[in-house]
PDBQT receptor file of N, H, CA, C and O in Angstrom, charges set to zero:
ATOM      1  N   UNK A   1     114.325  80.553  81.342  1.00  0.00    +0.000 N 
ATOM      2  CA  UNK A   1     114.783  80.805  79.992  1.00  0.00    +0.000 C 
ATOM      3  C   UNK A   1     115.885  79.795  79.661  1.00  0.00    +0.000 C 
ATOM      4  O   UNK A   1     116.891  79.665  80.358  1.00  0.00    +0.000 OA
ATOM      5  N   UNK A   2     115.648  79.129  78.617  1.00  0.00    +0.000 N 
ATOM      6  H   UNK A   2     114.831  79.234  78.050  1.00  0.00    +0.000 HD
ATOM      7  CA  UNK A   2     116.759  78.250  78.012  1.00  0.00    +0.000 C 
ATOM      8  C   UNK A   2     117.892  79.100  77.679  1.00  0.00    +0.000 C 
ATOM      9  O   UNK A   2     117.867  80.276  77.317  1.00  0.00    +0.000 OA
ATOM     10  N   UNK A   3     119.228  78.069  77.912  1.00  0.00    +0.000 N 
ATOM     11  H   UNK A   3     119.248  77.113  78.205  1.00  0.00    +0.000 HD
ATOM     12  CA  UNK A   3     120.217  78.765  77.913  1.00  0.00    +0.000 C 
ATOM     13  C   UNK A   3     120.710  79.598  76.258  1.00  0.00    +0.000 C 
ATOM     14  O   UNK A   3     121.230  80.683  75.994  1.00  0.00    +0.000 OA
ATOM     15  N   UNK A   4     120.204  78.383  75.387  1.00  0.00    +0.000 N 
ATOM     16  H   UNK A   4     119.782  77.502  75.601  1.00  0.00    +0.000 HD
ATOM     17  CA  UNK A   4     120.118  79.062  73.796  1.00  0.00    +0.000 C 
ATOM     18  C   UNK A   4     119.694  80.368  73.823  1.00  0.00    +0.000 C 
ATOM     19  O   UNK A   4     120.343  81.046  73.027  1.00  0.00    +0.000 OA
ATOM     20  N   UNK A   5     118.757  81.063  74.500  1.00  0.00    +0.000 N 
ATOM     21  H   UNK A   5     118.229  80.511  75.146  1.00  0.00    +0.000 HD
ATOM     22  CA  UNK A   5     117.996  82.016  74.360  1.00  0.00    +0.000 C 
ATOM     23  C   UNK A   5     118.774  83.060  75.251  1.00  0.00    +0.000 C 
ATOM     24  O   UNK A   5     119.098  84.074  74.633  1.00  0.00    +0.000 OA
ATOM     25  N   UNK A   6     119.122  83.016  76.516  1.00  0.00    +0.000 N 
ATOM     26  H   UNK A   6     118.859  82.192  77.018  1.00  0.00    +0.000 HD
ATOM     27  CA  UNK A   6     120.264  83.793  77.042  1.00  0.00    +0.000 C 
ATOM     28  C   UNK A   6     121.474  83.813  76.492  1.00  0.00    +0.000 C 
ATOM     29  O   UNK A   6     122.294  84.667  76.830  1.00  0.00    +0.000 OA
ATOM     30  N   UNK A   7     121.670  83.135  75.826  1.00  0.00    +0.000 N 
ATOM     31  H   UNK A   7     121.004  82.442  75.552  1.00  0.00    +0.000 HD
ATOM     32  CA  UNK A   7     123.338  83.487  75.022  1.00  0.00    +0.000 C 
ATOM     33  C   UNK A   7     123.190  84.092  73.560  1.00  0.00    +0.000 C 
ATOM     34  O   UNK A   7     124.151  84.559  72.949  1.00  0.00    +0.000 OA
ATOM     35  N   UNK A   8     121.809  84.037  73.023  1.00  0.00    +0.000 N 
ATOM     36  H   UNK A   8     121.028  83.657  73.519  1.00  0.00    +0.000 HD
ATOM     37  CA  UNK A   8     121.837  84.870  71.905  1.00  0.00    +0.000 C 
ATOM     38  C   UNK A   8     121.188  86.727  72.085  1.00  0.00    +0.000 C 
ATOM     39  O   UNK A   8     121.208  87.722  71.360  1.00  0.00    +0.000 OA
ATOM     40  N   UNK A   9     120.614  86.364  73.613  1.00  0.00    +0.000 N 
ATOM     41  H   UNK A   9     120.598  85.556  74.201  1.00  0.00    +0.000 HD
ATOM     42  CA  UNK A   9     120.243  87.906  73.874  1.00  0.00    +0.000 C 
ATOM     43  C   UNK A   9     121.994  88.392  74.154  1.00  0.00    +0.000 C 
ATOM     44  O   UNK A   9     122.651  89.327  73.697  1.00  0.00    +0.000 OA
ATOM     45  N   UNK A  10     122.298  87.413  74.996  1.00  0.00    +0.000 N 
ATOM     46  H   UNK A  10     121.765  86.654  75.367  1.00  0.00    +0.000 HD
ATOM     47  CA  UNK A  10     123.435  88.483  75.072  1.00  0.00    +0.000 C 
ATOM     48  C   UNK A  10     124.756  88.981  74.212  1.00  0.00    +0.000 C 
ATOM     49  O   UNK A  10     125.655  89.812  74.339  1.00  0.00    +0.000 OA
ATOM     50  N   UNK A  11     124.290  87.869  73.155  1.00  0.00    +0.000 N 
ATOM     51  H   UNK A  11     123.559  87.194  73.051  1.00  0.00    +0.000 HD
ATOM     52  CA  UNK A  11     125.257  88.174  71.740  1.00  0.00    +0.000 C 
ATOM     53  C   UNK A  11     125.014  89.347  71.441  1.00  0.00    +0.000 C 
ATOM     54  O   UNK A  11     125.927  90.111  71.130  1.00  0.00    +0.000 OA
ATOM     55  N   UNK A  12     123.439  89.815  71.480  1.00  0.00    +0.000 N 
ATOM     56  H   UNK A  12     122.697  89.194  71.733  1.00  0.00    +0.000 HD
ATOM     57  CA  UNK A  12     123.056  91.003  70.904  1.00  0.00    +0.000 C 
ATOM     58  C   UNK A  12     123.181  91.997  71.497  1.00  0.00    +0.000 C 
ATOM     59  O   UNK A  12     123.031  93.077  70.925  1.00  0.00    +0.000 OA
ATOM     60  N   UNK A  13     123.464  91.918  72.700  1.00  0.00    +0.000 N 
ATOM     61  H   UNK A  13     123.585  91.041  73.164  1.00  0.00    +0.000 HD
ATOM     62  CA  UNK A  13     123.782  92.977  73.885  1.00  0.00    +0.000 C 
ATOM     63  C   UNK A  13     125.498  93.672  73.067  1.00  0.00    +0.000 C 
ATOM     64  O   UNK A  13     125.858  94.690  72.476  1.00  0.00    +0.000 OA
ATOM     65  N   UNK A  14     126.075  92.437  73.497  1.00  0.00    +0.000 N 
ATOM     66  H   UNK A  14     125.783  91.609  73.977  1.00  0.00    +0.000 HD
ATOM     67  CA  UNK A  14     127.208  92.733  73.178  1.00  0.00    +0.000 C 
ATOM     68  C   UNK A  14     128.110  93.404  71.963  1.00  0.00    +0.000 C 
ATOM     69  O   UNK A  14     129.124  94.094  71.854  1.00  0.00    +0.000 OA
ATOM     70  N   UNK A  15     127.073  92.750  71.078  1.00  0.00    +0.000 N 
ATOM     71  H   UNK A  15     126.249  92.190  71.167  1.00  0.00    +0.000 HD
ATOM     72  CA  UNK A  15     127.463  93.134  69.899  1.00  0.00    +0.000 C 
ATOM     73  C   UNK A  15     126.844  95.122  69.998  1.00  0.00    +0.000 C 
ATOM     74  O   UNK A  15     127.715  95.985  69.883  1.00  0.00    +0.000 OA
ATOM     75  N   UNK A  16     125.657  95.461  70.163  1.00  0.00    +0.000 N 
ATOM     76  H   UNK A  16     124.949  94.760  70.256  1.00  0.00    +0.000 HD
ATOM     77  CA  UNK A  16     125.151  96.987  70.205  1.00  0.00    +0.000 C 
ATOM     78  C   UNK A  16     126.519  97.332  70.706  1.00  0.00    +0.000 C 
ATOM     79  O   UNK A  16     127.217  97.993  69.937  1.00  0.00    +0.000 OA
ATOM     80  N   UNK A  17     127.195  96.875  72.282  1.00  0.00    +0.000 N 
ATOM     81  H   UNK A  17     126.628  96.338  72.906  1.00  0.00    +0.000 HD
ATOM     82  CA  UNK A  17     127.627  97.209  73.092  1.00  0.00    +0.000 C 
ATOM     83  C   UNK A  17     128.974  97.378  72.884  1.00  0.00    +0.000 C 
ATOM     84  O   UNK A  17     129.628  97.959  73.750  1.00  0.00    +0.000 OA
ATOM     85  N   UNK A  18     129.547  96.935  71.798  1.00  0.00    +0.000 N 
ATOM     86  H   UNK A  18     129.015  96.463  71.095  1.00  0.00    +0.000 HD
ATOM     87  CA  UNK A  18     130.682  96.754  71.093  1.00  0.00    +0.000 C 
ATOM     88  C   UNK A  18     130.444  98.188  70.039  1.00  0.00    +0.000 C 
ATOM     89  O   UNK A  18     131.425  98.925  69.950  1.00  0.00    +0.000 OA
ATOM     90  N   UNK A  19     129.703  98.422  69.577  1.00  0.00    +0.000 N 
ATOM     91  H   UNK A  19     128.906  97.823  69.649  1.00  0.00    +0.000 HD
ATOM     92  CA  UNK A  19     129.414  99.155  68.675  1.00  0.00    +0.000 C 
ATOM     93  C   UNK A  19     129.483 100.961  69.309  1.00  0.00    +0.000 C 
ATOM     94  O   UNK A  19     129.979 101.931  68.738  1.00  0.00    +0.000 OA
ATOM     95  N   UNK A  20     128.992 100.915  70.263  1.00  0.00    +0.000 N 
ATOM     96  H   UNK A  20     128.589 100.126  70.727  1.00  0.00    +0.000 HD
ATOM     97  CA  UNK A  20     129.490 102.491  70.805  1.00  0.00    +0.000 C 
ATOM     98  C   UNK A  20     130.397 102.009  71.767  1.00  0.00    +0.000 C 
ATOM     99  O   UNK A  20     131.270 102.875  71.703  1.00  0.00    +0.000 OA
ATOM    100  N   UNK A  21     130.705 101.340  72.470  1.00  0.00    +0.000 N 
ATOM    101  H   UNK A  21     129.995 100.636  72.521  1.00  0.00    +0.000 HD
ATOM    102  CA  UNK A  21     132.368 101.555  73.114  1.00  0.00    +0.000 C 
ATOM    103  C   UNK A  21     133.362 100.448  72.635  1.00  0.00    +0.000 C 
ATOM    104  O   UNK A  21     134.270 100.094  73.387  1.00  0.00    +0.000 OA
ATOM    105  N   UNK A  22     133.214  99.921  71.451  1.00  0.00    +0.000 N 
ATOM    106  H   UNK A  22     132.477 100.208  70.839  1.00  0.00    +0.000 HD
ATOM    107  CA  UNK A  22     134.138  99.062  71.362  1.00  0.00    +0.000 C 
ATOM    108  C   UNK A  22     134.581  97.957  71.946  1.00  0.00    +0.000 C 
ATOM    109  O   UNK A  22     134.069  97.960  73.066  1.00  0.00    +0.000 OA
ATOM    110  N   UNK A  23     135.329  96.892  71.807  1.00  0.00    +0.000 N 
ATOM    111  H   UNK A  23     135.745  96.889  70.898  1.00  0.00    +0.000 HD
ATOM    112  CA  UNK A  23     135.769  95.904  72.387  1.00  0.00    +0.000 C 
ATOM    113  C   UNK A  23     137.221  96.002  73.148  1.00  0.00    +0.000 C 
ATOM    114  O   UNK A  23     138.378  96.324  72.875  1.00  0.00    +0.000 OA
ATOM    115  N   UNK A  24     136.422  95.504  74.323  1.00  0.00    +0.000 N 
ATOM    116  H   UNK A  24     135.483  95.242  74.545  1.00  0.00    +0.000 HD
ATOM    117  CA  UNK A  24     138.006  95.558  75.336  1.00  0.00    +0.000 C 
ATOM    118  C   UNK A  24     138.475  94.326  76.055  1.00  0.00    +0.000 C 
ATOM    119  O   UNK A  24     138.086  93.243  75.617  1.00  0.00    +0.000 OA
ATOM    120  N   UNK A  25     139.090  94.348  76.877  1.00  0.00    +0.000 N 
ATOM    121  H   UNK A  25     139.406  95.227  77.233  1.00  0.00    +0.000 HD
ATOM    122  CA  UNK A  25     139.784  93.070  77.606  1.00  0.00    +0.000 C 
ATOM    123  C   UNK A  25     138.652  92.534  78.769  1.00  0.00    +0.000 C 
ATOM    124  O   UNK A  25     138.115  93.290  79.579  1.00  0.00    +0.000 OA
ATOM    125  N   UNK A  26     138.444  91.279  78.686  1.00  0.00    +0.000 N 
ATOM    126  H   UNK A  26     138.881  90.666  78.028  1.00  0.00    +0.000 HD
ATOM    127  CA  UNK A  26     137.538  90.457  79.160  1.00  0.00    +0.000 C 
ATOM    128  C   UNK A  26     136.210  91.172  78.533  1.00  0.00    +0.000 C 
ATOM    129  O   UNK A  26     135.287  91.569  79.244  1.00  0.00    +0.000 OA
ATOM    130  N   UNK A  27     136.233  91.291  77.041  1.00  0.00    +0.000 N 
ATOM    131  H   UNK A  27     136.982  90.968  76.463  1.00  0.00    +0.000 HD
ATOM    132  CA  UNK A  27     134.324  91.471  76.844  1.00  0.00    +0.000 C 
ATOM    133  C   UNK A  27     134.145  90.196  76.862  1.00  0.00    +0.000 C 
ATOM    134  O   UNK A  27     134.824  89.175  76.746  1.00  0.00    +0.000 OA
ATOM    135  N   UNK A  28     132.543  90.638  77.122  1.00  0.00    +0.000 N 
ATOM    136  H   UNK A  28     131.991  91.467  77.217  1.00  0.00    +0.000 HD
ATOM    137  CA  UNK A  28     131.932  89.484  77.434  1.00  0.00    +0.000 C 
ATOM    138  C   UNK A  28     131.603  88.279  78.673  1.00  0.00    +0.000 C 
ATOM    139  O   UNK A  28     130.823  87.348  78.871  1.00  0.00    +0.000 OA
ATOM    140  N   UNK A  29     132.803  89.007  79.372  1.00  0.00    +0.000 N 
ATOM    141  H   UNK A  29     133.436  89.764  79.211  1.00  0.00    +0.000 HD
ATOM    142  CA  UNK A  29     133.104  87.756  80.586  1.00  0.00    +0.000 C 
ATOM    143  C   UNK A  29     132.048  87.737  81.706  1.00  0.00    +0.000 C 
ATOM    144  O   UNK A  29     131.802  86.704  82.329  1.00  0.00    +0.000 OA
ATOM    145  N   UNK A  30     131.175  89.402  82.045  1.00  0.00    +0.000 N 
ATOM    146  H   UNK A  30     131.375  90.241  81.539  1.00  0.00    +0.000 HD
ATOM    147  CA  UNK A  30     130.727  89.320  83.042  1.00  0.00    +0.000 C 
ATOM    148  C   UNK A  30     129.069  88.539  82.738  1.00  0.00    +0.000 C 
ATOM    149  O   UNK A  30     128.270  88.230  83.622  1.00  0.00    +0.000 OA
ATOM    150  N   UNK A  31     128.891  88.366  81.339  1.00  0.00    +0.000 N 
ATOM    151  H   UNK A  31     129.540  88.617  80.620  1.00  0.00    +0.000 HD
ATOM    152  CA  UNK A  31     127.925  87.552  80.665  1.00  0.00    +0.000 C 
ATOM    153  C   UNK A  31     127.848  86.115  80.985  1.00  0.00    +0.000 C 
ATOM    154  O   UNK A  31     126.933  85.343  81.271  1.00  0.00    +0.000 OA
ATOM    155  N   UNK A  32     129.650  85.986  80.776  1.00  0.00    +0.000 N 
ATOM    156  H   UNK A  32     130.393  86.614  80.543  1.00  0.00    +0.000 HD
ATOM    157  CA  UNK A  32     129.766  84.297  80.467  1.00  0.00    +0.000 C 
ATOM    158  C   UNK A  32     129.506  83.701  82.129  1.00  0.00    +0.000 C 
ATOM    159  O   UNK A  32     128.996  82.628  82.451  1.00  0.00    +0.000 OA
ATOM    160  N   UNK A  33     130.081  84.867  83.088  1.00  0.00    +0.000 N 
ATOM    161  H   UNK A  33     130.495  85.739  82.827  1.00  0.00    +0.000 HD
ATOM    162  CA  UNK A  33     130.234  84.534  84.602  1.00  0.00    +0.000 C 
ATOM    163  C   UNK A  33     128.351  84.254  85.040  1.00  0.00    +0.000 C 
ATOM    164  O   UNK A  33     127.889  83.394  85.790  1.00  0.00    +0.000 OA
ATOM    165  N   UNK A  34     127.975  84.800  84.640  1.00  0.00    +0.000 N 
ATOM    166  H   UNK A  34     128.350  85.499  84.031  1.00  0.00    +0.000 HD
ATOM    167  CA  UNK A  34     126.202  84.617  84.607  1.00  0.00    +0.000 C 
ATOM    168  C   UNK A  34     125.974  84.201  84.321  1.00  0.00    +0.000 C 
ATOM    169  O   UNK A  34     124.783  84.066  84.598  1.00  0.00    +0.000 OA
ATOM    170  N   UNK A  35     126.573  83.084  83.152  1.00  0.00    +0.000 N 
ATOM    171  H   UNK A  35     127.541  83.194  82.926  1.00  0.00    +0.000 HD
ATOM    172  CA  UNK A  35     125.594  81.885  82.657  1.00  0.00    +0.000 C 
ATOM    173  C   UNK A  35     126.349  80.648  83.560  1.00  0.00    +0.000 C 
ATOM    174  O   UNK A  35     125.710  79.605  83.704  1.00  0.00    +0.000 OA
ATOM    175  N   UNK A  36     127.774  80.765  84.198  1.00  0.00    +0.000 N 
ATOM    176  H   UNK A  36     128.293  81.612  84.081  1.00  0.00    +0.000 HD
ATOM    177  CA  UNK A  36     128.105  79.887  84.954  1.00  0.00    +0.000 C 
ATOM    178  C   UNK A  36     127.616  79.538  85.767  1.00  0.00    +0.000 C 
ATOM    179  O   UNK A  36     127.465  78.372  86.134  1.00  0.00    +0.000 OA
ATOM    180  N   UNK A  37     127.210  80.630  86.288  1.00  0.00    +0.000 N 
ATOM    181  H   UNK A  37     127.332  81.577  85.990  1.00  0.00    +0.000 HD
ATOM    182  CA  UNK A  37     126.817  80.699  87.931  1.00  0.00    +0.000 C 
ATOM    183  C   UNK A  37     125.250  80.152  87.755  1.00  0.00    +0.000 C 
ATOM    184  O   UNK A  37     124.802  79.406  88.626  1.00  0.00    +0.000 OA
ATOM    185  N   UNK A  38     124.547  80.476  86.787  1.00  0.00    +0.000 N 
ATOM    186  H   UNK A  38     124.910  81.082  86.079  1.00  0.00    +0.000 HD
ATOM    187  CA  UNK A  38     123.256  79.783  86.567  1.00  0.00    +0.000 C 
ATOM    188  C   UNK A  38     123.011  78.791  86.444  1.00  0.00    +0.000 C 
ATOM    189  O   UNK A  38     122.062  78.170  86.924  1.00  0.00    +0.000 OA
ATOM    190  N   UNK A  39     124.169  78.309  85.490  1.00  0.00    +0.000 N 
ATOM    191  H   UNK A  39     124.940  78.814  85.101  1.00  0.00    +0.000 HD
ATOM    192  CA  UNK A  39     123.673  76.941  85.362  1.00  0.00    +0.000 C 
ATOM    193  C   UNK A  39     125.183  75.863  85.904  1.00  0.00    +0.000 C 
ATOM    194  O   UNK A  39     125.591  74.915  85.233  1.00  0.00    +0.000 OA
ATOM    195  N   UNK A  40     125.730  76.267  87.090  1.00  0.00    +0.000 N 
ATOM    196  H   UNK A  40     125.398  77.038  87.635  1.00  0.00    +0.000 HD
ATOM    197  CA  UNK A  40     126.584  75.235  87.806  1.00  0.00    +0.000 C 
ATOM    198  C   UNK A  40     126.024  73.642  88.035  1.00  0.00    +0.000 C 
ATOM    199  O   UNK A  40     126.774  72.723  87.705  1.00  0.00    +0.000 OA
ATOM    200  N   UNK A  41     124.940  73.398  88.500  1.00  0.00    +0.000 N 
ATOM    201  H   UNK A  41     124.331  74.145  88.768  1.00  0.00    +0.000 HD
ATOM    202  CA  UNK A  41     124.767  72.154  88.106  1.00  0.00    +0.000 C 
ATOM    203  C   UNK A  41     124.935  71.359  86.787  1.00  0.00    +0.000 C 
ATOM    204  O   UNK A  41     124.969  70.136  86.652  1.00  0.00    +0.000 OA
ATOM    205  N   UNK A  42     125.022  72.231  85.936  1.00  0.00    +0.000 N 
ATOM    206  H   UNK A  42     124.994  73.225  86.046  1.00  0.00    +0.000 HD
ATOM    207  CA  UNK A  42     124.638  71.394  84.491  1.00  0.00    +0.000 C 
ATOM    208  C   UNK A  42     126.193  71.191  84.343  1.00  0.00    +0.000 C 
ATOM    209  O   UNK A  42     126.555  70.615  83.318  1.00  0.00    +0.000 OA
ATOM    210  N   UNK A  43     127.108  71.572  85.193  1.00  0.00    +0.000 N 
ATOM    211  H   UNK A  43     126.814  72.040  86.026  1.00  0.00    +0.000 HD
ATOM    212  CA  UNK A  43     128.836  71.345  84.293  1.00  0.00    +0.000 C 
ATOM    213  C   UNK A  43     129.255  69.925  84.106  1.00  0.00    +0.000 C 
ATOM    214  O   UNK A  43     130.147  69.418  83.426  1.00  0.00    +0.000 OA
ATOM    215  N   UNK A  44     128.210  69.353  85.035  1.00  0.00    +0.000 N 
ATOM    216  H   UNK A  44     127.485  69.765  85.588  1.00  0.00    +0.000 HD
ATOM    217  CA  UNK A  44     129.131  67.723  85.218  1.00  0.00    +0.000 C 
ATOM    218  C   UNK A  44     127.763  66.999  84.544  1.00  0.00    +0.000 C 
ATOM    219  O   UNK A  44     127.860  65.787  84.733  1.00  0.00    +0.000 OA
ATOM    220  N   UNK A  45     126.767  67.269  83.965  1.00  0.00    +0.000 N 
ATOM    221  H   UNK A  45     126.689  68.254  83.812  1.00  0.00    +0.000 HD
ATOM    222  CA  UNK A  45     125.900  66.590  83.376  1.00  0.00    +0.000 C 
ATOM    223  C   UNK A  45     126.576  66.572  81.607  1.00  0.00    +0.000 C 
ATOM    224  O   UNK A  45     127.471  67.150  80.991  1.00  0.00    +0.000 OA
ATOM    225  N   UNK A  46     125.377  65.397  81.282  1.00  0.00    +0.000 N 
ATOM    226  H   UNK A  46     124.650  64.927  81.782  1.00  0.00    +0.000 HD
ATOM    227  CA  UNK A  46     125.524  65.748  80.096  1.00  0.00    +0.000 C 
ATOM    228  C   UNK A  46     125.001  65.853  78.954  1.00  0.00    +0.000 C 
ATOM    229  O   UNK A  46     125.170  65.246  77.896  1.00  0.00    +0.000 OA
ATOM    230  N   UNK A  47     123.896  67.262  79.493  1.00  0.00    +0.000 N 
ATOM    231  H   UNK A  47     123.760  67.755  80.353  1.00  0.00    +0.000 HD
ATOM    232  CA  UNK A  47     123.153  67.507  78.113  1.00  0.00    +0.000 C 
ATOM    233  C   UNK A  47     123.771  68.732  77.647  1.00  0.00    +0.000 C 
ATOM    234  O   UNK A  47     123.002  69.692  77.689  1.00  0.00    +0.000 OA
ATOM    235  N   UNK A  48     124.873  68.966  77.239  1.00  0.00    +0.000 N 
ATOM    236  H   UNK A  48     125.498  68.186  77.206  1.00  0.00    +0.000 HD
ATOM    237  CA  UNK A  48     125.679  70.314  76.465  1.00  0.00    +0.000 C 
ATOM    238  C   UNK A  48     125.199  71.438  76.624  1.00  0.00    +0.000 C 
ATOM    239  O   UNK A  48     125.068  72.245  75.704  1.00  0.00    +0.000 OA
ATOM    240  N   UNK A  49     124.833  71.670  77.953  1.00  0.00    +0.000 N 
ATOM    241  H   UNK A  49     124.940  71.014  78.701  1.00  0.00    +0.000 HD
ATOM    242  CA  UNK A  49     124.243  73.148  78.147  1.00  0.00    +0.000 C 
ATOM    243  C   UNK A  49     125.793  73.875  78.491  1.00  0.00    +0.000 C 
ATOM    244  O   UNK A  49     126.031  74.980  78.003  1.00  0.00    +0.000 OA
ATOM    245  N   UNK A  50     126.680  73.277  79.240  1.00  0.00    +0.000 N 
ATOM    246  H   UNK A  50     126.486  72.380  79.636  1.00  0.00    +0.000 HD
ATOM    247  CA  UNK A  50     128.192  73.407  79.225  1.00  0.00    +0.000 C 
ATOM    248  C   UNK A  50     129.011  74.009  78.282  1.00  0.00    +0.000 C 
ATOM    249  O   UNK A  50     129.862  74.897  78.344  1.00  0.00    +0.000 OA
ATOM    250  N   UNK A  51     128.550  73.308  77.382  1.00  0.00    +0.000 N 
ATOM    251  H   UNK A  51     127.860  72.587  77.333  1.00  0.00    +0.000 HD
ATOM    252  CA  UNK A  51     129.393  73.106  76.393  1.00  0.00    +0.000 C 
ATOM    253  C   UNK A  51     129.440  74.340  75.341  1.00  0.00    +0.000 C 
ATOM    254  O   UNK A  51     130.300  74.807  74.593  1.00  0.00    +0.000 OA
ATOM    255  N   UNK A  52     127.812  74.697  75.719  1.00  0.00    +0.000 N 
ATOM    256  H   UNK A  52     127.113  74.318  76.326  1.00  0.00    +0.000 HD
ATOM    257  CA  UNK A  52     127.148  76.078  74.791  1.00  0.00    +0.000 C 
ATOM    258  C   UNK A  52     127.728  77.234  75.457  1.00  0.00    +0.000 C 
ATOM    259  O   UNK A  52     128.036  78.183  74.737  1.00  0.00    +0.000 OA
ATOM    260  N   UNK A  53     127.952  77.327  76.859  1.00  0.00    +0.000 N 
ATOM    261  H   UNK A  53     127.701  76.556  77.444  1.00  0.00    +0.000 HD
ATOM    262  CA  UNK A  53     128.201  78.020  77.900  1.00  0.00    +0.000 C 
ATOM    263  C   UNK A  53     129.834  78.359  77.328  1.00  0.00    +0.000 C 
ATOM    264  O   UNK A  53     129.915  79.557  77.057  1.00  0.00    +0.000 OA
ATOM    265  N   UNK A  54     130.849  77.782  77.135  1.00  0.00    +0.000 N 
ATOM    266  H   UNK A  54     130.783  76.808  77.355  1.00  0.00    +0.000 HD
ATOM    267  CA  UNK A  54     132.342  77.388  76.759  1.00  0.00    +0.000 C 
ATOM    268  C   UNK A  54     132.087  77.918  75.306  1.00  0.00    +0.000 C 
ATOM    269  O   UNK A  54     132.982  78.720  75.041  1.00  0.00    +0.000 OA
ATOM    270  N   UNK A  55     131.109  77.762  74.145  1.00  0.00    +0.000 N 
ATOM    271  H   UNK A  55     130.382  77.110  74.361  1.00  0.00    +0.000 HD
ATOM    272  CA  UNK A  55     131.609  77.911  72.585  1.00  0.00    +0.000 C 
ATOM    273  C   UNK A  55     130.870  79.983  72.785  1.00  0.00    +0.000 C 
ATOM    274  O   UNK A  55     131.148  81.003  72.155  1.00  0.00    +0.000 OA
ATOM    275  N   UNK A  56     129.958  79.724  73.897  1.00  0.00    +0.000 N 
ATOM    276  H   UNK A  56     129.732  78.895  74.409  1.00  0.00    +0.000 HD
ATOM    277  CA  UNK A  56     129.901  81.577  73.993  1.00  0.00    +0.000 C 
ATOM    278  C   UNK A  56     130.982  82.218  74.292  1.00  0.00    +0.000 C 
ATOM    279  O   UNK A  56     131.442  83.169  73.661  1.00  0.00    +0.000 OA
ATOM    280  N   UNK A  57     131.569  81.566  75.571  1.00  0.00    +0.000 N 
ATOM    281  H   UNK A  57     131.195  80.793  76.084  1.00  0.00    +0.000 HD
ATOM    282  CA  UNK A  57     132.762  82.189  75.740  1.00  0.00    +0.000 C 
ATOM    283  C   UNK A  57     133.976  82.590  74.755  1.00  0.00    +0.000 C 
ATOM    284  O   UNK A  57     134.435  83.725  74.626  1.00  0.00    +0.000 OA
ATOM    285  N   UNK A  58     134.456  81.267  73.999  1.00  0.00    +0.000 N 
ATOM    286  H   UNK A  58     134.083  80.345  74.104  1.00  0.00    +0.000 HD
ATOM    287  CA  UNK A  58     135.304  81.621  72.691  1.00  0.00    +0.000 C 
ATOM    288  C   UNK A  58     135.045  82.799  71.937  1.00  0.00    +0.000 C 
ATOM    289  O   UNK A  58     135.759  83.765  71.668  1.00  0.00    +0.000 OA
ATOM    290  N   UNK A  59     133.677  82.464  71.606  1.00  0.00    +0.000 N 
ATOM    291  H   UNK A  59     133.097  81.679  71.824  1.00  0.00    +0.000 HD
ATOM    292  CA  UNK A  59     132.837  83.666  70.870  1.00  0.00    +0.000 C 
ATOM    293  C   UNK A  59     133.485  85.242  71.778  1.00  0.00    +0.000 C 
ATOM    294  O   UNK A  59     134.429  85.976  71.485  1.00  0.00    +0.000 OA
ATOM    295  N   UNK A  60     132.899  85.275  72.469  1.00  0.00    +0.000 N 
ATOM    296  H   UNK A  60     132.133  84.679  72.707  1.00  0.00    +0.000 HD
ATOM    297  CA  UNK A  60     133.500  86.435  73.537  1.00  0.00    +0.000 C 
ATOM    298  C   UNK A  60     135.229  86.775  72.937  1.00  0.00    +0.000 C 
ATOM    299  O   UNK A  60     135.485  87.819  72.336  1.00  0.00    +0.000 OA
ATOM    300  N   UNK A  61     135.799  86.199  73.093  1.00  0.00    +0.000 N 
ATOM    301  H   UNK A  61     135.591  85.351  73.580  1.00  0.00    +0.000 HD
ATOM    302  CA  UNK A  61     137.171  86.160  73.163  1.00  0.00    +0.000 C 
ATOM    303  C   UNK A  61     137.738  86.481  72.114  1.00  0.00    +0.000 C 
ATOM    304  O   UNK A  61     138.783  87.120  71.987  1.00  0.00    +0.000 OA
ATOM    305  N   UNK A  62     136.716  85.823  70.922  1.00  0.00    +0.000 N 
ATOM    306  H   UNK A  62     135.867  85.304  71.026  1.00  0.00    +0.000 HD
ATOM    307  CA  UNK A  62     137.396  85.900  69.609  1.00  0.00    +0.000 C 
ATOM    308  C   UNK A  62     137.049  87.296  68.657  1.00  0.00    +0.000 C 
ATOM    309  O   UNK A  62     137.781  87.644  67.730  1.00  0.00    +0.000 OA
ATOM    310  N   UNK A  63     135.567  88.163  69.135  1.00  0.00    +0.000 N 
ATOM    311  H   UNK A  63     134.973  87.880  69.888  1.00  0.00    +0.000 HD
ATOM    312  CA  UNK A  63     134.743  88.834  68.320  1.00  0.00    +0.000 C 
ATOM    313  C   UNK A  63     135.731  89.763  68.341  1.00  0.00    +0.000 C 
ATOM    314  O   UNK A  63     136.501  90.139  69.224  1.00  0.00    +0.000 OA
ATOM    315  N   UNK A  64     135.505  90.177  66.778  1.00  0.00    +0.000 N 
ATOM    316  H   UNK A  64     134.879  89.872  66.061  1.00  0.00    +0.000 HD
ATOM    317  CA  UNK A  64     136.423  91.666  66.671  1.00  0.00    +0.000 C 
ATOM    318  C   UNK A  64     135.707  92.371  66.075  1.00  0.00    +0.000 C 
ATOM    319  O   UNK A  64     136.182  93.116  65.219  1.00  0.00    +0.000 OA
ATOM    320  N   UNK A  65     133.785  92.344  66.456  1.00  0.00    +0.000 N 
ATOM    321  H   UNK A  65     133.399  91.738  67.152  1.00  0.00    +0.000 HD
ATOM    322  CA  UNK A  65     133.460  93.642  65.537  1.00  0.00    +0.000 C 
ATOM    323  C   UNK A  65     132.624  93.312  64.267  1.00  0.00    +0.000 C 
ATOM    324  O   UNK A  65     131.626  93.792  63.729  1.00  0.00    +0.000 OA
ATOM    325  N   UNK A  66     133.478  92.275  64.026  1.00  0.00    +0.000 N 
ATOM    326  H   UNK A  66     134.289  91.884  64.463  1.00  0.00    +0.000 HD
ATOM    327  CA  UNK A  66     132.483  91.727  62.159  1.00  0.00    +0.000 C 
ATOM    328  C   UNK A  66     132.316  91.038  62.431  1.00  0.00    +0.000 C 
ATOM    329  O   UNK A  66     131.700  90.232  61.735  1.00  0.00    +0.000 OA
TER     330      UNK A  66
């Protein structure tokens, strides 16, 4: 599965998942730690699979819900 496609399932995870328990400290992280660990080779390349990996995370960090 392309990584585009794992980071928008798990937008949607998160977001349901946000929705009956709310948002707490490190949401999202044990997501972002799974796409690290998947795709560790790709950190030092450079086709921006990284990079998508890093603007999910923000995402994570920043969502409040809306």
């Amino acid at each position: 599965m392309k990584v585009e496609a794992l980071i928008n399932k798990y937008k949607k995870q998160l977001i349901s998942k946000s929705k009956k328990t709310g948002i707490y400290e490190n949401f999202g992280q044990t997501e972002v730690n799974i796409l690290e660990d998947k795709y560790d080779e790709d950190k030092y390349s450079n086709n921006g699979v990284w990079n998508k990996i890093r603007d999910f995370d923000n995402w994570c960090m920043n969502y409040t819900g809306e």
